[in-house]
C-alpha positions as a Markdown table, in Angstrom:
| # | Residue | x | y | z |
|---|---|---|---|---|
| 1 | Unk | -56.0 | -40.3 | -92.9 |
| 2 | Unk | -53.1 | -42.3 | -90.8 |
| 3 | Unk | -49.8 | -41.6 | -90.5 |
| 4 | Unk | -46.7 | -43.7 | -89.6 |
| 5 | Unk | -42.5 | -43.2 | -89.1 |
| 6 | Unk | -40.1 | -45.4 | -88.7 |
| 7 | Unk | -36.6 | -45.4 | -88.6 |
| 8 | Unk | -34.7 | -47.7 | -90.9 |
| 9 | Unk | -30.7 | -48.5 | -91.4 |
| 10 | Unk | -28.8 | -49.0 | -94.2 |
| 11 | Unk | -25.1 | -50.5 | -94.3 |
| 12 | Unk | -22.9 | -48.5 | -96.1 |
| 13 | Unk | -20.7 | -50.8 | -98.6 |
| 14 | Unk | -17.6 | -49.0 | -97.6 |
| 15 | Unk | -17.3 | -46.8 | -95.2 |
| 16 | Unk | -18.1 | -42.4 | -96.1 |
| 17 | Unk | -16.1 | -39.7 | -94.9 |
| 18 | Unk | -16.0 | -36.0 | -95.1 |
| 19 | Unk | -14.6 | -33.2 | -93.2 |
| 20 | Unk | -17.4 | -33.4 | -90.5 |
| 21 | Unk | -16.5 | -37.4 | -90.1 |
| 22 | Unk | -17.2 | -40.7 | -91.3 |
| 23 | Unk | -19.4 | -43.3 | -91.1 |
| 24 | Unk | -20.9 | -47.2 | -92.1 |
| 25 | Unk | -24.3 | -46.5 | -92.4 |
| 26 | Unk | -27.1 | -44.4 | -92.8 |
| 27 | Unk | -30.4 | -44.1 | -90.6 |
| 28 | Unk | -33.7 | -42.2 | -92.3 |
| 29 | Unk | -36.7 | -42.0 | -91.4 |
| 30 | Unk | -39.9 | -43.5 | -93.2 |
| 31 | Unk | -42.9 | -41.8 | -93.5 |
| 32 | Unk | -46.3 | -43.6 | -94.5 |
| 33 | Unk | -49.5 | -41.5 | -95.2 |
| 34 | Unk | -52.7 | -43.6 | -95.8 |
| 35 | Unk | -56.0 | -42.2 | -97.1 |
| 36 | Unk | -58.9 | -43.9 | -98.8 |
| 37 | Unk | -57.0 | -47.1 | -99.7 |
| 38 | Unk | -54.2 | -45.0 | -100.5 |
| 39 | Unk | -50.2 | -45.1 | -99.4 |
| 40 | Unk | -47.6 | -42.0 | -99.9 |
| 41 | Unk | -44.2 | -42.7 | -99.0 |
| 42 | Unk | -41.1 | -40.4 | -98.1 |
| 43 | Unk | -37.8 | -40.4 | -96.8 |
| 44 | Unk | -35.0 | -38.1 | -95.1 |
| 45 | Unk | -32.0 | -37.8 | -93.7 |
| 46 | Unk | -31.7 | -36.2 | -90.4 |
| 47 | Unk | -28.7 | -34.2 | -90.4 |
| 48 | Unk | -26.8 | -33.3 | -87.6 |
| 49 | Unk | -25.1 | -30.3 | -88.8 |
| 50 | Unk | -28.4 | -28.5 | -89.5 |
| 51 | Unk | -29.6 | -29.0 | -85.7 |
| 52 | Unk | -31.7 | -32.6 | -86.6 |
| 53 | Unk | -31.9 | -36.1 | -84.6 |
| 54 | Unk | -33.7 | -39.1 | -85.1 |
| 55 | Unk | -35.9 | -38.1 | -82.6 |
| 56 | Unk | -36.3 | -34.6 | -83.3 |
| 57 | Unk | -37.5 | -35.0 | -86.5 |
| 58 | Unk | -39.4 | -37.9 | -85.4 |
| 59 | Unk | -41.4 | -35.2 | -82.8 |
| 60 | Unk | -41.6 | -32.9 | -85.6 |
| 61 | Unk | -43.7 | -34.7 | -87.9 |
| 62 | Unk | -45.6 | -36.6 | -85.7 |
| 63 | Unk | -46.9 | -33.1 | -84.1 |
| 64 | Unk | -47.6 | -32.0 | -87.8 |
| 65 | Unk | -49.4 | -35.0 | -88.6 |
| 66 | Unk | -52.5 | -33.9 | -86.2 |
| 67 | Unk | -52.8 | -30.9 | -88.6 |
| 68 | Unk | -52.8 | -33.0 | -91.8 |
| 69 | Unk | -56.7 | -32.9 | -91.9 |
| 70 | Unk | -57.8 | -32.1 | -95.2 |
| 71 | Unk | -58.2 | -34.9 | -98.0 |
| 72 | Unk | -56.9 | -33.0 | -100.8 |
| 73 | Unk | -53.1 | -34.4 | -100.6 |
| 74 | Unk | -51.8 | -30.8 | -102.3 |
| 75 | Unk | -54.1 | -28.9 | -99.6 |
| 76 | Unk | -51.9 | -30.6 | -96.8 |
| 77 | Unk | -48.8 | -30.0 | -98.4 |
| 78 | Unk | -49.7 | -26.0 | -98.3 |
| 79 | Unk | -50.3 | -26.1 | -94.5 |
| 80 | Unk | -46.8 | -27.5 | -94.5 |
| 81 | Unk | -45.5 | -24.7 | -95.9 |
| 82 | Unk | -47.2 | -23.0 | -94.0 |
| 83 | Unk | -46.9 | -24.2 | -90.4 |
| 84 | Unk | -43.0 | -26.1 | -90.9 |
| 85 | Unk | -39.6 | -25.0 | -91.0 |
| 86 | Unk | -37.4 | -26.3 | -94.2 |
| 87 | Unk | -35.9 | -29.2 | -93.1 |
| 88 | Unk | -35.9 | -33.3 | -93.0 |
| 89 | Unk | -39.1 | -33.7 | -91.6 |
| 90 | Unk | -41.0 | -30.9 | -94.0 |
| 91 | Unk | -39.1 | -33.0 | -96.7 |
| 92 | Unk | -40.2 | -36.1 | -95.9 |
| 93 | Unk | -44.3 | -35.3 | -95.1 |
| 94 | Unk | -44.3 | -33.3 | -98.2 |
| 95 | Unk | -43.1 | -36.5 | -100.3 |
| 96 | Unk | -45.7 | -38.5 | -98.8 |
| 97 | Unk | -48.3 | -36.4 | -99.9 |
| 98 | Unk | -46.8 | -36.1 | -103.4 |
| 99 | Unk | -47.0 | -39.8 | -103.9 |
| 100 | Unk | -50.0 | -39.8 | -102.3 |
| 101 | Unk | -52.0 | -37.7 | -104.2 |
| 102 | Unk | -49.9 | -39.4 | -107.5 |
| 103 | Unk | -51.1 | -42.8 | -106.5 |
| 104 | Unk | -54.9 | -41.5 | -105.4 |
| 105 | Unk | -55.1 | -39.8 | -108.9 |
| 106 | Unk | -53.7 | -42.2 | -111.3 |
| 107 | Unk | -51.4 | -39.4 | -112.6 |
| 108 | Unk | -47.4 | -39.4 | -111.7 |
| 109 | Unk | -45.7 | -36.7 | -109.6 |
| 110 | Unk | -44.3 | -34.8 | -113.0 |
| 111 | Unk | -48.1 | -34.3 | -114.8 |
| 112 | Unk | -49.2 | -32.9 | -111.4 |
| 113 | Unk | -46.3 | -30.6 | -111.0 |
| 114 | Unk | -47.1 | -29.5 | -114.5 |
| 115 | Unk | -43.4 | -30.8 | -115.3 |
| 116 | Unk | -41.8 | -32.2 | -118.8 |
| 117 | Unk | -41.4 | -36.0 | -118.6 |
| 118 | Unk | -38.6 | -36.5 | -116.6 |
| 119 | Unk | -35.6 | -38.4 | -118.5 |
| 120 | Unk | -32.5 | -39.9 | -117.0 |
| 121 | Unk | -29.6 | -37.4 | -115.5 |
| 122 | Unk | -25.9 | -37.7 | -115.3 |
| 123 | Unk | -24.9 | -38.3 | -111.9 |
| 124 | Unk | -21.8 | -37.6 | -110.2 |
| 125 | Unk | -20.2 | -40.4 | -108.3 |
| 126 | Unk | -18.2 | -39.3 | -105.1 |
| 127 | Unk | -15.0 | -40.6 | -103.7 |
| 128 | Unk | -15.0 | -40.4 | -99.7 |
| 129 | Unk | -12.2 | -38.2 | -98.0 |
| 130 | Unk | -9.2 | -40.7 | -97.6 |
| 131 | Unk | -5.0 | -40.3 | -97.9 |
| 132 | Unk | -4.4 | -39.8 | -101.2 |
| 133 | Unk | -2.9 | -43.0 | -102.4 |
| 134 | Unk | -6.1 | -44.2 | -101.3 |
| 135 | Unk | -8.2 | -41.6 | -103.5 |
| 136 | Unk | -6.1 | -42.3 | -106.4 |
| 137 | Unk | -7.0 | -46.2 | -106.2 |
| 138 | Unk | -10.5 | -45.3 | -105.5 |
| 139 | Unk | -10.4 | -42.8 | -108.7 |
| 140 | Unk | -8.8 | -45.4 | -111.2 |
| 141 | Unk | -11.9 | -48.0 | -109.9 |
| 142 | Unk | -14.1 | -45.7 | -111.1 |
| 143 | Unk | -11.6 | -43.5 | -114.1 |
| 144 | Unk | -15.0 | -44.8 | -116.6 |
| 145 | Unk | -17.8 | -42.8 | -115.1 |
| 146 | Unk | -17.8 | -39.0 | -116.1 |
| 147 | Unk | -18.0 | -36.9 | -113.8 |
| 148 | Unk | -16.2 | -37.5 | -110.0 |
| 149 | Unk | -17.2 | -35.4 | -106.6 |
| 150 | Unk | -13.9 | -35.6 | -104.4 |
| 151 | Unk | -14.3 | -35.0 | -100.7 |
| 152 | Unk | -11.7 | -32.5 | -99.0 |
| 153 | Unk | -11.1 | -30.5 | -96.2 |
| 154 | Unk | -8.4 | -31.9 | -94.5 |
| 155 | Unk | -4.7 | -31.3 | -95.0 |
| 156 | Unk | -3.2 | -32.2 | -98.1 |
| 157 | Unk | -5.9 | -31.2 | -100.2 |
| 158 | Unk | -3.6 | -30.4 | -103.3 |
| 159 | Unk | -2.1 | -33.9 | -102.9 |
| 160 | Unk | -5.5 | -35.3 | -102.9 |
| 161 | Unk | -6.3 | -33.7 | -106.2 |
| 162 | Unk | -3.4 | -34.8 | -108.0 |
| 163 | Unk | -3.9 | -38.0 | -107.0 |
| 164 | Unk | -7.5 | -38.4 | -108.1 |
| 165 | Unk | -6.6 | -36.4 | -111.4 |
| 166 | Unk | -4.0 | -39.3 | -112.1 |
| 167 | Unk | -6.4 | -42.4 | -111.1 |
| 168 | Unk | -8.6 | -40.6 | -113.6 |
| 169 | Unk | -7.5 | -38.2 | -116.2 |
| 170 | Unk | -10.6 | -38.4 | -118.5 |
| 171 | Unk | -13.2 | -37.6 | -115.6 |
| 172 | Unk | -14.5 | -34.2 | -114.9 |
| 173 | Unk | -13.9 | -33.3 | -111.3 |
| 174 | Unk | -16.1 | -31.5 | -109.3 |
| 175 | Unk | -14.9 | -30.8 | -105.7 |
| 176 | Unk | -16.6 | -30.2 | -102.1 |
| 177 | Unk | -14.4 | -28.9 | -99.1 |
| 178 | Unk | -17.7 | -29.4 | -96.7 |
| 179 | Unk | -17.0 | -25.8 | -95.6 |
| 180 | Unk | -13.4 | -27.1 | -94.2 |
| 181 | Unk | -11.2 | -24.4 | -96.2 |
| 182 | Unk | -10.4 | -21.1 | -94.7 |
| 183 | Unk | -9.9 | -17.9 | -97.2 |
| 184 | Unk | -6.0 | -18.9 | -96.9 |
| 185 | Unk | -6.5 | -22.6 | -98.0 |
| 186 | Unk | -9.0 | -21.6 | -100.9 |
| 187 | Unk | -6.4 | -18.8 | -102.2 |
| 188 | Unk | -3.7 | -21.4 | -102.3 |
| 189 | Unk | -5.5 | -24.2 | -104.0 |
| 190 | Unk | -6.9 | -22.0 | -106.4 |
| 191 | Unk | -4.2 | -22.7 | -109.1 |
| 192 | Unk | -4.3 | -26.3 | -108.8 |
| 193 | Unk | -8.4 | -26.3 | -109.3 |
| 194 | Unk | -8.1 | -24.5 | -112.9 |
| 195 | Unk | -5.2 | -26.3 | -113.7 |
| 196 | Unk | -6.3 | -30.1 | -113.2 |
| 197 | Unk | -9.4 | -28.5 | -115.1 |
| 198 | Unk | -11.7 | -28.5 | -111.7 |
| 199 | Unk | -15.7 | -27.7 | -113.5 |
| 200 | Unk | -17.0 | -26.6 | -109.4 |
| 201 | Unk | -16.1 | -26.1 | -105.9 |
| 202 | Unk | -18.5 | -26.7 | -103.2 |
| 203 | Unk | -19.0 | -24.5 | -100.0 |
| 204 | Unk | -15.3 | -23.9 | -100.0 |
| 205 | Unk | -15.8 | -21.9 | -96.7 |
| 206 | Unk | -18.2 | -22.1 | -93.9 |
| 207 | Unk | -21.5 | -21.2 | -94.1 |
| 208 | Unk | -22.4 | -17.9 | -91.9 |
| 209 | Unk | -18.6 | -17.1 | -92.6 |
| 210 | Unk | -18.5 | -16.9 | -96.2 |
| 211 | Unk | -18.6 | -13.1 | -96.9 |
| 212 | Unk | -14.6 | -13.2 | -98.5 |
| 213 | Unk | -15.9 | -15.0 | -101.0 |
| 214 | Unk | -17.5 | -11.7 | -102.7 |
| 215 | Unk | -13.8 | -10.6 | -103.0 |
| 216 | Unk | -11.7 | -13.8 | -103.5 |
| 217 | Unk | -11.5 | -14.6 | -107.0 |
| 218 | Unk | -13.4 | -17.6 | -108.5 |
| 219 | Unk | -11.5 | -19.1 | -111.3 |
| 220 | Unk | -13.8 | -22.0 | -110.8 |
| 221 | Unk | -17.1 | -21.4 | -110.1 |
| 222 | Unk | -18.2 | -21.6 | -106.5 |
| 223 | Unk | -21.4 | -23.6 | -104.9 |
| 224 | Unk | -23.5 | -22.8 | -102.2 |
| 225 | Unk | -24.5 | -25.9 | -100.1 |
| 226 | Unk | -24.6 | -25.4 | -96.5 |
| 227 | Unk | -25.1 | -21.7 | -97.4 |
| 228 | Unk | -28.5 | -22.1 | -99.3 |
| 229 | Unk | -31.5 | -23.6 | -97.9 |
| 230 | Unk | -34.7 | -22.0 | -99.4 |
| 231 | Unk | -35.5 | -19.5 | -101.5 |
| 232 | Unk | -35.1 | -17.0 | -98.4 |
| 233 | Unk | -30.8 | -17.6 | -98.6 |
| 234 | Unk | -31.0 | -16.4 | -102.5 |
| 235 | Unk | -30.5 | -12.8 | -101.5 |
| 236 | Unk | -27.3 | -13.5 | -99.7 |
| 237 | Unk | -25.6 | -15.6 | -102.3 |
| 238 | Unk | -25.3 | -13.1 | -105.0 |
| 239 | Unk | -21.7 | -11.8 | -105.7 |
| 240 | Unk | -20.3 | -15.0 | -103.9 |
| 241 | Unk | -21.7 | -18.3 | -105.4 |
| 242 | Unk | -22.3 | -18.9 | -109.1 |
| 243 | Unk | -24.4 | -22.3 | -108.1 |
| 244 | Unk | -26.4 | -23.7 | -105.4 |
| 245 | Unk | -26.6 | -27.0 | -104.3 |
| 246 | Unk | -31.1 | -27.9 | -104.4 |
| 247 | Unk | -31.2 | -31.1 | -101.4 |
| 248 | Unk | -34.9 | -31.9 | -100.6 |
| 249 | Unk | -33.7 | -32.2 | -97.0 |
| 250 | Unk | -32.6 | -28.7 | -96.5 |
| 251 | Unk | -35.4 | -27.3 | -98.5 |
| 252 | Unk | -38.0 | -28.9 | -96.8 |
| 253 | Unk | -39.8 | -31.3 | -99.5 |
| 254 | Unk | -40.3 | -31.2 | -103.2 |
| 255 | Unk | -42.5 | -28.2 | -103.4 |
| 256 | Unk | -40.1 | -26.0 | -101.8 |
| 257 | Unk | -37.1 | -27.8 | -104.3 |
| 258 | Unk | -39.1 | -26.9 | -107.2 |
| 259 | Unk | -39.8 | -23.5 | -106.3 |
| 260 | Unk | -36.6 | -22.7 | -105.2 |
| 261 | Unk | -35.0 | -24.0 | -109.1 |
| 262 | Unk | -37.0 | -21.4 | -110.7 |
| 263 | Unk | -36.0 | -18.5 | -108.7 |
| 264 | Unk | -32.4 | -19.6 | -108.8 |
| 265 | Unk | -32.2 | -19.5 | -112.5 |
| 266 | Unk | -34.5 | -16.1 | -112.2 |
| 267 | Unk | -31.6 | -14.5 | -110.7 |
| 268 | Unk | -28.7 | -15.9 | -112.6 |
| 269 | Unk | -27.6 | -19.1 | -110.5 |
| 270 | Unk | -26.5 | -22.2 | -111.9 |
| 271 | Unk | -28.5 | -25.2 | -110.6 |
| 272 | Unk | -27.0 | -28.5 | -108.8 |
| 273 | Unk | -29.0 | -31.1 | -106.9 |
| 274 | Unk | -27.6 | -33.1 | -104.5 |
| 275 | Unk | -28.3 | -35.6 | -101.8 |
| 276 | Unk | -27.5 | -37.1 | -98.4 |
| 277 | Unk | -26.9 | -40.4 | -98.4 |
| 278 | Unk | -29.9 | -42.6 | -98.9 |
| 279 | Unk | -31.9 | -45.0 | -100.3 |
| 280 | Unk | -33.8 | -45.0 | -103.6 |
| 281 | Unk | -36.9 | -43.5 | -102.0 |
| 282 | Unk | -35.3 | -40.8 | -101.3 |
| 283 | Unk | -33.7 | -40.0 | -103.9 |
| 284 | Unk | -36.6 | -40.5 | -106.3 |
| 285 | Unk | -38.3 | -37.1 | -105.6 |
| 286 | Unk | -35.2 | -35.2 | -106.6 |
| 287 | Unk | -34.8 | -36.6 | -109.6 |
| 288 | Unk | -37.8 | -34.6 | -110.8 |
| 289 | Unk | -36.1 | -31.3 | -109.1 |
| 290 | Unk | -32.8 | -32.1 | -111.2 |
| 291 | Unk | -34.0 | -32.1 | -114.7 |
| 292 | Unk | -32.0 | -29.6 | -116.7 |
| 293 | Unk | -29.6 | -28.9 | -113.3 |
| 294 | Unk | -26.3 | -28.5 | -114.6 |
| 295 | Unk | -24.4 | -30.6 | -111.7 |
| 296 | Unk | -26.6 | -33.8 | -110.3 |
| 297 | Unk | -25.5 | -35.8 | -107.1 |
| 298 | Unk | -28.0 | -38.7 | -107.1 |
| 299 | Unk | -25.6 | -41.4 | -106.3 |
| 300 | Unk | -26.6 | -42.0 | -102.6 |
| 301 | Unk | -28.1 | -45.7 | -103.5 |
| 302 | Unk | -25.0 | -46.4 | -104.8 |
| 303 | Unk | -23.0 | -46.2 | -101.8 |
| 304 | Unk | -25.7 | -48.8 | -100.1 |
| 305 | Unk | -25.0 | -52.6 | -99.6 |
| 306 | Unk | -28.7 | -53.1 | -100.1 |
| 307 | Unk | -30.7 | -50.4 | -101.6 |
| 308 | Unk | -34.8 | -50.4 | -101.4 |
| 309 | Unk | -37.0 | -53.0 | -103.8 |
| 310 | Unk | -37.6 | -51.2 | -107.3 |
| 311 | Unk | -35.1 | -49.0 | -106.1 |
| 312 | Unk | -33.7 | -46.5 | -108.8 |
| 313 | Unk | -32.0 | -47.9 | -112.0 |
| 314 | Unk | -28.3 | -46.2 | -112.9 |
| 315 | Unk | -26.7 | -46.9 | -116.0 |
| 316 | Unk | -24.1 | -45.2 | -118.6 |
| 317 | Unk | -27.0 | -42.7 | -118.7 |
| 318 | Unk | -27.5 | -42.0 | -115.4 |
| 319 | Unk | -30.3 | -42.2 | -112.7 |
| 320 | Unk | -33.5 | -42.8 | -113.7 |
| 321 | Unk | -37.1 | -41.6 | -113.2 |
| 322 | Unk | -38.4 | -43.7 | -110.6 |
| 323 | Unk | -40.9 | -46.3 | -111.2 |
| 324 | Unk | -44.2 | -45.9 | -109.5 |
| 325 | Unk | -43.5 | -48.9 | -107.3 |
| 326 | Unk | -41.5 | -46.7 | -105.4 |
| 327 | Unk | -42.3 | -43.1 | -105.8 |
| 328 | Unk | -44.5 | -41.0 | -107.5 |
């Protein structure tokens, strides 16, 4: 078995900001696991905010790789679990080895999984933390899609709101603060959500620091990003989040993404899946993990100038499955 990571940059087509920053592109790294004429692919995001670098993640997997000894793909992925934290680089090994063993077998990611066919899923499309003017131009662009993920946490967030409501009054609107409100903040925008007919809130409130949620009230039902990594953080969301936010690169991979949807709904969670922002290849595995979610943020490719070859397809339908040419 041989292994290989690269890092790879893609050009944003405009630039991306939330409350931690903005930014013009996107680095991931690309992971490559070879066995018996065989290639697995994965990607992830190393995310700052959770502690990751380019080159942490980097060290990370290339010390796991020395442990990735067995040829049964699915073997490997359970020493994973075993021996890695949740995070990019457990994402992006355990990809590779699910399109590994898919492509070794013959048989796609979902039969293997012992999944439904996966069909296309509505995906949100997300407007970028801007002045409000701004948002409103950017929401009338896009007033035919759906469903619209606003970026806030800043000041002005009610005048944000209004503004994308006006640029587009037929959308849903879900909204993400990027844990940037404070109890105050959430209290005070509370009216506007339910009445500009808000469907979700994202981490309204830092994660770590999110215990007032159990006694604000939620009009709107509240998600749990930062706030939910694995199926260890369930405990601590109940009586505080109605959703959680599934991202491959906080749970550590598919495996864990999967696992982590079932006991979700086991305890009476609403399911979205989200995404940082990548390419098609990274995105592909989590369309699998968002069948049936009711929120999915898959839109990543779209904010690329150039995405991956056989990257996903989006339509009026949504995402698609990916093809085999590039995952699974």
């Amino acid at each position: 078995m041989t292994f290989q990571v690269r890092q790879e940059c893609f050009p944003l087509a405009q630039v991306f900001t939330i409350s931690r920053g903005a930014r013009t592109e996107t680095r991931v790294l690309t992971v490559e696991i070879s066995s018996e004429g065989f290639t697995g692919r994965g990607e992830c995001v190393p995310y700052p905010r959770y502690g990751e670098s380019i080159e942490s993640v980097t060290r990370q997997m290339e010390m796991m790789a020395e442990e990735l000894t067995h040829a049964d793909p699915a073997m490997n992925r359970a020493v994973l679990m075993e021996r890695m934290p949740a995070g990019a680089a457990r994402n992006a090994l355990d990809c590779a080895l699910w399109d590994l063993e898919a492509k070794s077998s013959g048989q796609p990611v979902w039969v293997l999984a012992g999944l439904a066919a996966p069909q296309p899923v509505l995906t949100v499309y997300t407007l970028s933390l801007d002045e409000p003017l701004k948002m409103r131009r950017e929401a009338a662009k896009h007033a035919h899609r759906p469903l619209l993920k606003i970026k806030l946490g800043g000041e002005n967030d009610g005048e944000r709101l209004e503004a994308v409501r006006e640029g587009a009054p037929n959308s849903d609107i879900i909204v993400d603060a990027n844990e940037g409100w404070t109890n105050e903040t959430y209290r005070e925008l509370c009216p506007t959500l339910q009445r500009l007919g808000v469907r979700m809130v994202e981490q309204p409130l830092p994660a770590g620091r999110d215990e007032g949620l159990a006694e604000l009230p939620r009009p709107v039902p509240i998600c749990a990003d930062e706030s939910c990594h694995t199926r260890a953080d369930l405990a601590g969301l109940t009586g505080r989040y109605d959703y959680i936010n599934i991202k491959l690169d906080k749970t550590g991979g598919l495996t864990e993404a999967l696992a982590l949807r079932a006991e979700a709904r086991r305890a009476g969670l609403g399911v979205m899946v989200g995404c940082m922002v990548g390419s098609s290849l990274g995105m592909a595995p989590a369309v699998f993990a968002a069948q049936g979610a009711t929120f999915v943020d898959l839109d990543g490719p779209l904010w690329l100038a150039k995405d991956r070859p056989h990257g996903l397809r989006y339509d009026e339908v949504g995402v698609h499955p990916p093809t085999a040419e590039l995952w699974g």
